[in-house]
N, C-alpha and C positions, 0 to 999 in steps of 0.2 A: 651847530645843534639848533632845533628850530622849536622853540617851547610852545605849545598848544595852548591857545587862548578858548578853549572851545566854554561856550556861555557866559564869556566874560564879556563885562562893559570897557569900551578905551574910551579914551578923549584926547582929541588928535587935532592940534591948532595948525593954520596954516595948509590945511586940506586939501585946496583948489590946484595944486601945482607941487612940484620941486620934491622933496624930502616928504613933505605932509601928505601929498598924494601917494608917496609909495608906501608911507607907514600905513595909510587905508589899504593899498592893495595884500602886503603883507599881512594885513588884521582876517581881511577877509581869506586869504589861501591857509591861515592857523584856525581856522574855525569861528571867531568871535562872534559872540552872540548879540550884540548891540554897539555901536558907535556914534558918540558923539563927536561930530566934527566944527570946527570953528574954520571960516573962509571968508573971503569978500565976496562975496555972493555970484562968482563968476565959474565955481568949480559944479563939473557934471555929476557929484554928488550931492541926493534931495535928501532933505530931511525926514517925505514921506517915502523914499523909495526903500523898497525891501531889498534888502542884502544877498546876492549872489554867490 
């Protein structure tokens, strides 16, 4: 079962790779409406970039 995050905020450490990257991709195919992500600054997710 795949619960709808639709306008919600997450915050997702670990972002740039592994698990933290597919929790992002997973946020975004549930709808979510804003994500904070914490990474070492090496992940292709920007802080200004608009959400797909």
């Amino acid at each position: 079962m795949k619960q709808s995050l639709d306008g919600r905020t997450v915050f997702i450490t670990g972002a740039n790779g592994g698990l933290g990257e597919q929790f992002v991709e997973q946020a975004l195919q549930r709808g979510v409406g804003q994500i904070k992500c914490v990474t070492d600054g090496a992940s292709k997710y920007r802080a200004d970039a608009p959400l797909k």
